[in-house]
C-alpha positions as CSV (number, residue, x, y, z in Angstrom):
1,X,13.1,16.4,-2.6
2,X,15.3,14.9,-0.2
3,X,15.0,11.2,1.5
4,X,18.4,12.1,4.0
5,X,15.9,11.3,6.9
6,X,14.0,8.3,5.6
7,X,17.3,6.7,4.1
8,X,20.0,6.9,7.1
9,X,19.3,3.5,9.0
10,X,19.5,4.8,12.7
11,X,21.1,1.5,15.2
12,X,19.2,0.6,18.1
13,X,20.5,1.7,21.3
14,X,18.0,-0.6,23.3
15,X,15.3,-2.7,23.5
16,X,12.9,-0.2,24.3
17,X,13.5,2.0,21.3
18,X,13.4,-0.4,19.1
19,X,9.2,-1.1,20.2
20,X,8.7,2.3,20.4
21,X,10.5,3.9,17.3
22,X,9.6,4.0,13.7
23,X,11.1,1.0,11.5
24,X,13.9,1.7,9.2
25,X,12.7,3.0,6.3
26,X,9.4,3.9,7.2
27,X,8.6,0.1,6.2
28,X,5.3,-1.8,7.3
29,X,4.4,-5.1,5.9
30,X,0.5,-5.1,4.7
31,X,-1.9,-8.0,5.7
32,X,-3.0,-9.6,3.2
33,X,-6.5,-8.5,3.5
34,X,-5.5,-5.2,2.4
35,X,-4.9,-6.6,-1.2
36,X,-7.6,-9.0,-1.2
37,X,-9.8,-6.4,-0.4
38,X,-8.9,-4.0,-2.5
39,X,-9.5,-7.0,-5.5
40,X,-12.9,-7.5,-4.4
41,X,-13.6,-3.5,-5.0
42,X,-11.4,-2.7,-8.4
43,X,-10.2,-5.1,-10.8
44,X,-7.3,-4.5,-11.6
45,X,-5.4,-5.4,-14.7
46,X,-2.7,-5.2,-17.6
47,X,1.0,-4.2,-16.4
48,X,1.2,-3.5,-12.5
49,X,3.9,-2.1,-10.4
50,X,4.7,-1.7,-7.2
51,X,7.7,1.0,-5.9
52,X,8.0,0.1,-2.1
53,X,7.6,-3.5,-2.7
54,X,9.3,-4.5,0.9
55,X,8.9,-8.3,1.0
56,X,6.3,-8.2,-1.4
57,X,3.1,-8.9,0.7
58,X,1.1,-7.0,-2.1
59,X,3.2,-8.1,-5.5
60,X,2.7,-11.9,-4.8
61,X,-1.1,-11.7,-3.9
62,X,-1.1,-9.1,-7.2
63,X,1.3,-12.1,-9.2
64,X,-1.5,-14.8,-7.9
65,X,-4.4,-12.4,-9.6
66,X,-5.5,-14.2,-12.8
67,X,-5.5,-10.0,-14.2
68,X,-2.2,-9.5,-14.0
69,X,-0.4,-9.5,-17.2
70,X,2.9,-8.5,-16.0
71,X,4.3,-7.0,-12.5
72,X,7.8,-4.9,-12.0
73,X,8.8,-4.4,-8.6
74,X,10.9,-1.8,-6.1
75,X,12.4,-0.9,-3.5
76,X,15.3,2.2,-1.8
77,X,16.7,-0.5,0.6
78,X,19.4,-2.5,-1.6
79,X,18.2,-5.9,0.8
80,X,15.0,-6.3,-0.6
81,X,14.7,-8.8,-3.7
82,X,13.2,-6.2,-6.1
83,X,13.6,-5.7,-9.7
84,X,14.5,-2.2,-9.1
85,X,16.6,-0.3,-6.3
86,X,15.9,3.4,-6.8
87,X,14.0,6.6,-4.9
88,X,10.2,6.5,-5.7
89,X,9.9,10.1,-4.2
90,X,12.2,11.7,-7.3
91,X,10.3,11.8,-10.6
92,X,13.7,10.5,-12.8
93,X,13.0,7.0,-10.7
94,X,10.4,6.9,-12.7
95,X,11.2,7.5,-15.8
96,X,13.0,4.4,-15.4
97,X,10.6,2.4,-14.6
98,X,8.6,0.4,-17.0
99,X,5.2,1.3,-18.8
100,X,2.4,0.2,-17.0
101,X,-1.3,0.5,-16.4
102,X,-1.6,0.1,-12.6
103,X,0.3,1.0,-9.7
104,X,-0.9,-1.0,-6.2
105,X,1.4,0.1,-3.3
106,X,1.6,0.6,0.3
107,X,4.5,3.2,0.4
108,X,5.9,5.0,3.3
109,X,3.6,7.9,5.4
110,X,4.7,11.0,6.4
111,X,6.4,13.4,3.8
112,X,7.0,11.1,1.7
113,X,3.8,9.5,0.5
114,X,2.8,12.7,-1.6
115,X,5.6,12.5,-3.7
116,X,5.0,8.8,-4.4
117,X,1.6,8.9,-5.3
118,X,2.0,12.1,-7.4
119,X,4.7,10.1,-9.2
120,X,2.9,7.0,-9.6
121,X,-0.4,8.8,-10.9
122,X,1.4,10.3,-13.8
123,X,3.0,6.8,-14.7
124,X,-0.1,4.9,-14.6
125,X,-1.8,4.9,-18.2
126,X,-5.1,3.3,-15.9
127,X,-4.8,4.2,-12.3
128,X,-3.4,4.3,-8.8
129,X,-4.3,1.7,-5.8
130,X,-2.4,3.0,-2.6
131,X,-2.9,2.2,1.4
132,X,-2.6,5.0,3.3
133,X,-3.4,7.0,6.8
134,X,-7.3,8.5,6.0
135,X,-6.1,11.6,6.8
136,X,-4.1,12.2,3.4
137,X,-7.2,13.4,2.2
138,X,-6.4,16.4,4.7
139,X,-5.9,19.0,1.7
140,X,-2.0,19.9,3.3
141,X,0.7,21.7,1.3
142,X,2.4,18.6,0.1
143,X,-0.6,17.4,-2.0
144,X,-3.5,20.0,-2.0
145,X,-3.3,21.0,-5.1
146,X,-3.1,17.2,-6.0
147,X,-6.1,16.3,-4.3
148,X,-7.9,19.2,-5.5
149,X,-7.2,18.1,-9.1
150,X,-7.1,14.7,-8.9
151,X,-9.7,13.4,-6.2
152,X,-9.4,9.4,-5.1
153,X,-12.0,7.7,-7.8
154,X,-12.6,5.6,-4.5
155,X,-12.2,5.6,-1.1
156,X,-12.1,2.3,1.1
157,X,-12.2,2.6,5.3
158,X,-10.3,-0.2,6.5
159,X,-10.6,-1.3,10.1
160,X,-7.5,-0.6,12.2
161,X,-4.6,-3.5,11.7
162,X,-1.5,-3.5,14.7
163,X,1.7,-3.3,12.4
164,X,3.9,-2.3,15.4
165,X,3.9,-3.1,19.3
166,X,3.2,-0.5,21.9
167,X,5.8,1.2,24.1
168,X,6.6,-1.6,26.5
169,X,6.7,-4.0,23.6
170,X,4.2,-6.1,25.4
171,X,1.0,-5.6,23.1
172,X,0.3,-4.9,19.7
173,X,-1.3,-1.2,19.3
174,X,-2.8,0.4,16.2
175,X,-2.2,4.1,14.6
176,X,-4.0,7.1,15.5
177,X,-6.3,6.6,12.8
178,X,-6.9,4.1,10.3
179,X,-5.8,3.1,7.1
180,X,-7.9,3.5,3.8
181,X,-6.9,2.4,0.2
182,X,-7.7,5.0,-2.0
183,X,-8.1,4.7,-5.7
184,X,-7.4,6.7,-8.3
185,X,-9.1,5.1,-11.5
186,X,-8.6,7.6,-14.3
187,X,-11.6,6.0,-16.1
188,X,-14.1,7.0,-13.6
189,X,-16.6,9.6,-14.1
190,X,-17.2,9.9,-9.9
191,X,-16.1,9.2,-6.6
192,X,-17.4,6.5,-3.9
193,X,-16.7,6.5,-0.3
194,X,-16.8,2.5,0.8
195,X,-17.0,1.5,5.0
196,X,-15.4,-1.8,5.4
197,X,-16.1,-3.8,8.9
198,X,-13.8,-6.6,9.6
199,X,-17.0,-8.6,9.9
200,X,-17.5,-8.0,6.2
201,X,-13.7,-8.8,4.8
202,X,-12.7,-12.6,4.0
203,X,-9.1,-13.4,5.8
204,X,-9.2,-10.7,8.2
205,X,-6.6,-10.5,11.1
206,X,-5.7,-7.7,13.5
207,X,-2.0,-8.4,13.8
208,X,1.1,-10.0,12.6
209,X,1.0,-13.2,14.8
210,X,-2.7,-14.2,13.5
211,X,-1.4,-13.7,9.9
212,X,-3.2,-16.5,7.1
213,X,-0.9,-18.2,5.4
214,X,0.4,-17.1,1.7
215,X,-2.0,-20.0,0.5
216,X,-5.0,-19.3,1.9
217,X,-4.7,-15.5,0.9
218,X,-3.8,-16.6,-2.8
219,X,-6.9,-19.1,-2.2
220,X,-9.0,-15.7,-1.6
221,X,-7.1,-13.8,-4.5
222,X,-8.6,-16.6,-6.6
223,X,-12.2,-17.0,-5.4
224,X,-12.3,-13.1,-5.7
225,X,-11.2,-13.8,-9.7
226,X,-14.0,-16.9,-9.8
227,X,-16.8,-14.1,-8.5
228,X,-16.8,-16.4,-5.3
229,X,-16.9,-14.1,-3.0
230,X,-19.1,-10.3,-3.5
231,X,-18.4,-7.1,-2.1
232,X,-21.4,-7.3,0.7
């Protein structure tokens, strides 16, 4: 498969397009609330890696998690500290990478999530944990067969989070629909379909400017390891 389009950083021409176009990349940082949530559902555990690391909003919160034995990290754009710099969408990326038993990622949408998360699934001797638009469960060409095959162990609905400002760059908007982290836990027997409320889900925040700090999202990563917080 080819990443010409993802890969070719495109300058800004003006203020405008830079609010209303897609960030280079493709790249998104997660709230923390998506990984802390995601602990409070799975445990996960052993080796860990993450391929679209970014600035690593899910590796540290994963590096903070008592469970983790060991993490490997990476990332296509060479200015991202990352222990690799390689193309998760080709499977010989992968065979590069290290062993491991879980891969947790938020990876780029469009086209090139499938490849990802068919790549990581193969890797992973225990499972996949990946943040993506609720509609990749739409059964499209790219990962039908996939889904068909391999159906998410787990399904969590998020509540919308602004990553981006609108068009006049004067609020912050949300997608077209929502993001869900869905789990591919080869161990499981079934599959489980989870609504969570922002009421219900410790450190929330709708946007980047009423983001916790790194402290008091490690603070949850650790209560959720103490059993200090359930999944109600």
């Amino acid at each position: 498969m080819t990443v010409a389009q993802l890969l070719t950083l495109q300058p800004d021409t003006s203020a405008s397009i830079e609010t209303v176009s897609r960030h280079p990349l493709n790249f998104y940082e997660s709230p923390s609330w998506f990984t802390t949530e995601l602990l409070r559902h799975v445990r996960l555990s052993g080796v860990i890696g993450e391929p679209c690391v970014g600035h690593g909003a899910i590796a540290t919160l994963l590096s903070a998690w008592p469970y983790t034995k060991q993490m490997w990290t990476n990332d296509i754009d060479p200015h991202k500290a990352a222990d690799y710099q390689m193309d998760a969408t080709l499977s010989e990326s992968w065979a590069k990478f290290p062993d491991c038993d879980w891969i947790c990622t938020n990876p780029p949408y469009s086209e090139f999530a499938a490849p990802i998360i068919k790549n990581a699934y193969q890797k992973a001797r225990v499972g996949v944990a990946a943040f993506l638009l609720t509609s990749f469960l739409e059964p499209c060409d790219d990962r039908a067969d996939f889904l068909q095959q391999h159906p998410p162990s787990l399904v969590l609905i998020l509540p919308r989070f602004c990553f981006r400002k609108d068009k006049k760059g004067k609020r912050w908007a949300t997608d077209n629909i929502t993001i869900s982290c869905f789990v591919w836990d080869k161990r499981a027997t079934g599959q489980q379909i989870i609504i969570r409320p922002k009421s219900a889900i410790a450190g929330f925040y709708k946007n980047p400017e009423q983001a916790i700090t790194q402290e008091r999202a490690e603070e949850i990563v650790l209560a959720i390891a103490k059993g200090e917080l359930c999944n109600s």
